[in-house]
N, C-alpha and C positions, 0 to 999 in steps of 0.2 A: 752602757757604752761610754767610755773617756776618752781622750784624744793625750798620745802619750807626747807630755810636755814636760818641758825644764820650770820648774817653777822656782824664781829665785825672787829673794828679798830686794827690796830697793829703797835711797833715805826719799822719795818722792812718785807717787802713784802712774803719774802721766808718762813720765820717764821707763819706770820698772817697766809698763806694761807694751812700749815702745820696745826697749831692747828685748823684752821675751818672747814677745813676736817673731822679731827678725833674728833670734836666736833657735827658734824655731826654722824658721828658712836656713838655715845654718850662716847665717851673718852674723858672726861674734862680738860685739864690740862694747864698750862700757857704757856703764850710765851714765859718767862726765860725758862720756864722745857725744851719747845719744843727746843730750841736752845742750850742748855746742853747739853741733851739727843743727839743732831742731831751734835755734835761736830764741834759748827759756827765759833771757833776762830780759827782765821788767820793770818796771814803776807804773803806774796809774792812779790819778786822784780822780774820783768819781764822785762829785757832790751831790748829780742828778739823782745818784742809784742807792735809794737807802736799805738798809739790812738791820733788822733790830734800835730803828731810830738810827742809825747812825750811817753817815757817809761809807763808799763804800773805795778804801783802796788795795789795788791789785799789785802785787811784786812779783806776778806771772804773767803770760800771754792769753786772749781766749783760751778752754778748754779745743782740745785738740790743735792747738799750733803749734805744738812741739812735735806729735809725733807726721803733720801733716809736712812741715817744712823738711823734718827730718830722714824723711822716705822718700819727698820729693828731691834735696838736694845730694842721696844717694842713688837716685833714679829707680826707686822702686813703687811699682802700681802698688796703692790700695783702692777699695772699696769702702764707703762710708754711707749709711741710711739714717733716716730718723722716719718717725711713723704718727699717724695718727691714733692708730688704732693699735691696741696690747694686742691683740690676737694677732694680726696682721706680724706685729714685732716680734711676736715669740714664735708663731709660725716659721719666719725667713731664718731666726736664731737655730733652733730646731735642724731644718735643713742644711745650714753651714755644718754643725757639730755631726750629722749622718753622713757629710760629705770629709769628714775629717778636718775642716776648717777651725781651728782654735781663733774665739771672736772678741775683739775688744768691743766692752759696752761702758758707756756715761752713765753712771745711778746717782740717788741722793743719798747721804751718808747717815741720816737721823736712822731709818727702819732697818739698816743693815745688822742680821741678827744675832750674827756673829760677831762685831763689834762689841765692845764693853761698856753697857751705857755712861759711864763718864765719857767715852767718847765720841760718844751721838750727837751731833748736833746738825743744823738745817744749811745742808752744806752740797747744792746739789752737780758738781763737778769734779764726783772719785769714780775712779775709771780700775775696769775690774776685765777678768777677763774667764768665758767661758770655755768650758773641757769637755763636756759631755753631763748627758740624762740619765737617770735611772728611776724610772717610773718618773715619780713628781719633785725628783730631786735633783740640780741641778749639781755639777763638779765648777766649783770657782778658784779661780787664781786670783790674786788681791793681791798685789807685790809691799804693801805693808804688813802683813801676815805671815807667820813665820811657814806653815802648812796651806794647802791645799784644801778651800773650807765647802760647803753645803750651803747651798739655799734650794725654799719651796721654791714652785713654779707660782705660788701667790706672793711670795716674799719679793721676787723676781720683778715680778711687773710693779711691785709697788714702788720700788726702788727705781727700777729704768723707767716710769712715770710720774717721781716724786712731783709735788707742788710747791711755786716758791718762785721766788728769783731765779731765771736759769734754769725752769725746767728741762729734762737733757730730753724729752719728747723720744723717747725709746732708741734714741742716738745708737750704734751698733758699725763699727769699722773692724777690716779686715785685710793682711794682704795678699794679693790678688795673684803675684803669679810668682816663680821661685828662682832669683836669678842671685848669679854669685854677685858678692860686694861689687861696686865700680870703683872710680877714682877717689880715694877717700881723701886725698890730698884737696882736689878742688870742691870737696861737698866740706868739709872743714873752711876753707876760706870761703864758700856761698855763706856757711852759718855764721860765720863771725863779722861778714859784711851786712847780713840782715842786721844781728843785733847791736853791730852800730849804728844803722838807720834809727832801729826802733829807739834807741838811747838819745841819739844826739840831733832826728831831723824830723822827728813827730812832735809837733810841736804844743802849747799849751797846758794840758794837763798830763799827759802822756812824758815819759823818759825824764831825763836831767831837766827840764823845762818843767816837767810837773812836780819836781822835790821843789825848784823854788815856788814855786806859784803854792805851794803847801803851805810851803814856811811863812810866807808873809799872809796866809789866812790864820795859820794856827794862832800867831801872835794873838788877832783880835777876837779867839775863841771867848773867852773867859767873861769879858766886854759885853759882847753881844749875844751871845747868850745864856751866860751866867754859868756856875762853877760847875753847877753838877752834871748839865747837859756839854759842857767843855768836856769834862773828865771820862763821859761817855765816847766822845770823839777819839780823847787820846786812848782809851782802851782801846776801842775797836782799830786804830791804829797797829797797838803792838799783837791785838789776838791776829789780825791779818798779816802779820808779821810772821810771828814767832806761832800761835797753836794750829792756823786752821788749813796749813799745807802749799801757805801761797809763794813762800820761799823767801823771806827777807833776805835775813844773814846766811839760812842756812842753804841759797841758791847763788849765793855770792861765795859761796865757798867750795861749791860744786862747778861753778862755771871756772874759778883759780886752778881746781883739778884739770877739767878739761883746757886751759891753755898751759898748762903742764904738759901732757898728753900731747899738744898739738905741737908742740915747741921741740919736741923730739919726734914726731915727725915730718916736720916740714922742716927739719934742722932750722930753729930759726929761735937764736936765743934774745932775742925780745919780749917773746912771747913768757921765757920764762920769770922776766923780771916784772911785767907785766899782772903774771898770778903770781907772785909774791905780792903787790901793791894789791891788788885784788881780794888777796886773804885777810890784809889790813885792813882793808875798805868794810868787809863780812867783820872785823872786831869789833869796828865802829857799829856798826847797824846792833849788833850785840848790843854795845853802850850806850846808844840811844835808847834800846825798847828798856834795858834797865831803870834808866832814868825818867822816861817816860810812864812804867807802868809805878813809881814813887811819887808821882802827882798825886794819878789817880787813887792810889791805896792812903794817899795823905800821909805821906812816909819822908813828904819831896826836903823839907829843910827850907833852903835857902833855894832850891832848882826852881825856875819859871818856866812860865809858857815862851816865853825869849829865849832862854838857855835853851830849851827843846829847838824851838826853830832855828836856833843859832846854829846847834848839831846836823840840823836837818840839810839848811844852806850849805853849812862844808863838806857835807856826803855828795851832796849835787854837785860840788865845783871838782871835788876830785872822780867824782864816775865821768864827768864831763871830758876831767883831762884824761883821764885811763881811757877812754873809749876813741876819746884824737888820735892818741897814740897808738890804740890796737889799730885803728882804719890804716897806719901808714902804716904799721910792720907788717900786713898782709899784699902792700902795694907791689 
């Protein structure tokens, strides 16, 4: 039994498996829109939440805020569980896929066995989506994956029960009922009003408030706790950046698209000078993790922990002003 589905690629997991969904209900729209609309951009410095020794920062939202915000400001019901128990999880799984339900699930990305292990690693917020059974074999959609891939029913649970940081505890969402598009004009300005909240009024370590509050830590990295445990930090910087899907540059470059996108629809040419600064902003993020990851490889020259934070400070002052300005061209 498979559930006949559009399985299409996407440059980010949360996203792909958002629009495939509602591609599915026959709601067509792209993955810029879907991640606009689902208000994906981010910053977070997390010093509390260590991952590999090292601080943990985020240049996405929780897992599942993009496609929760993004259904919600298109008015569309979903369903979303998490579980105690595997049996319990793969039971209600199960049931959805007999009733025709194609199911988004949360897994950890180390045990995925279709992966190539240079790409394994303990990473437990890639969201996948199920198609149907055959005997103990499962039909997956992965929208990083070019095909339509296989997992056991053992491989399954390992994965939607992975251990770690962010266990996704057999997470499993769905939507719920099948209605056409609504106003996409006002769920585009709902998304673009979230994510200038989350940018410009969350305060601390969160949004443009938390690039500075970085910078003026990074400075004293090296100081207090000496080179090598620094250069650990600045790694884990640009792998959360640039390898591990959390969208530095390369969701600054996706959100340019979608006010592209939205600037022709809402006729509203601001928007489109707006993502042209915005695709700047993603070249910069570029030029920082370069520079940054020439520390840590001892590669740096003459670059400092000051020239990085210096970098860092001017990303903050201009997402700060890109984002004043998106809030008024949607007013």
């Amino acid at each position: 039994m498979k559930i006949e589905f559009d399985h299409q690629m996407s440059s980010h997991c949360e996203n792909g498996v958002t629009r495939n969904l509602l591609r599915h209900e026959g709601i067509d729209i792209s993955e810029p829109m879907v991640f606009g609309i689902g208000a994906g951009l981010f910053f977070a410095y997390l010093p509390f939440i260590k991952l590999h020794g090292a601080p943990v920062f985020s240049f996405r939202p929780m897992p599942g805020h993009i496609f929760k915000h993004a259904t919600k400001n298109l008015g569309i019901k979903v369903k979303s569980q998490k579980f105690r128990s595997p049996a319990k999880a793969m039971a209600k799984l199960d049931e959805n896929l007999s009733k025709g339900i194609p199911t988004g699930m949360v897994v950890g990305v180390y045990h995925l066995s279709y992966f190539p292990p240079q790409y394994r690693f303990h990473f437990n917020a890639h969201n996948i989506v199920g198609l149907g059974k055959e005997d103990n074999q499962y039909y997956i959609s992965d929208p990083i994956m070019e095909n339509v891939e296989m997992l056991s029913q053992e491989e399954l649970i390992r994965v939607r029960f992975a251990k770690g940081t962010g266990s996704p505890k057999g997470k499993m969402y769905s939507v719920e009922c099948n209605k056409s598009l609504g106003d996409l004009d006002t769920a585009i300005k709902k998304g673009i009003k979230k994510n200038v909240t989350q940018m410009l009024h969350y305060k601390g370590i969160v949004g443009v408030d938390g690039m500075m509050y970085l910078s003026k830590r990074m400075r004293k990295w090296p100081k207090k706790y000496g080179n090598k445990k620094a250069e650990r930090f600045l790694g884990q910087i640009v792998r959360m950046q640039e390898e591990i899907g959390t969208g530095g540059a390369g969701f600054r470059f996706l959100y340019a698209s979608f006010l592209q996108e939205a600037a022709q629809k809402l006729e509203n040419t601001q928007l489109d000078k707006l993502s042209a600064d915005m695709t700047q902003i993603g070249d910069l993020w570029r030029e920082f993790a370069v520079e940054a990851s020439r520390i840590y490889k001892k590669r740096a020259g003459n670059t400092s922990y000051n020239d990085i934070a210096d970098r860092l400070y001017d990303l903050g002052q201009k997402e700060k002003v890109l984002f004043t300005h998106l809030g008024k061209a949607i007013k």
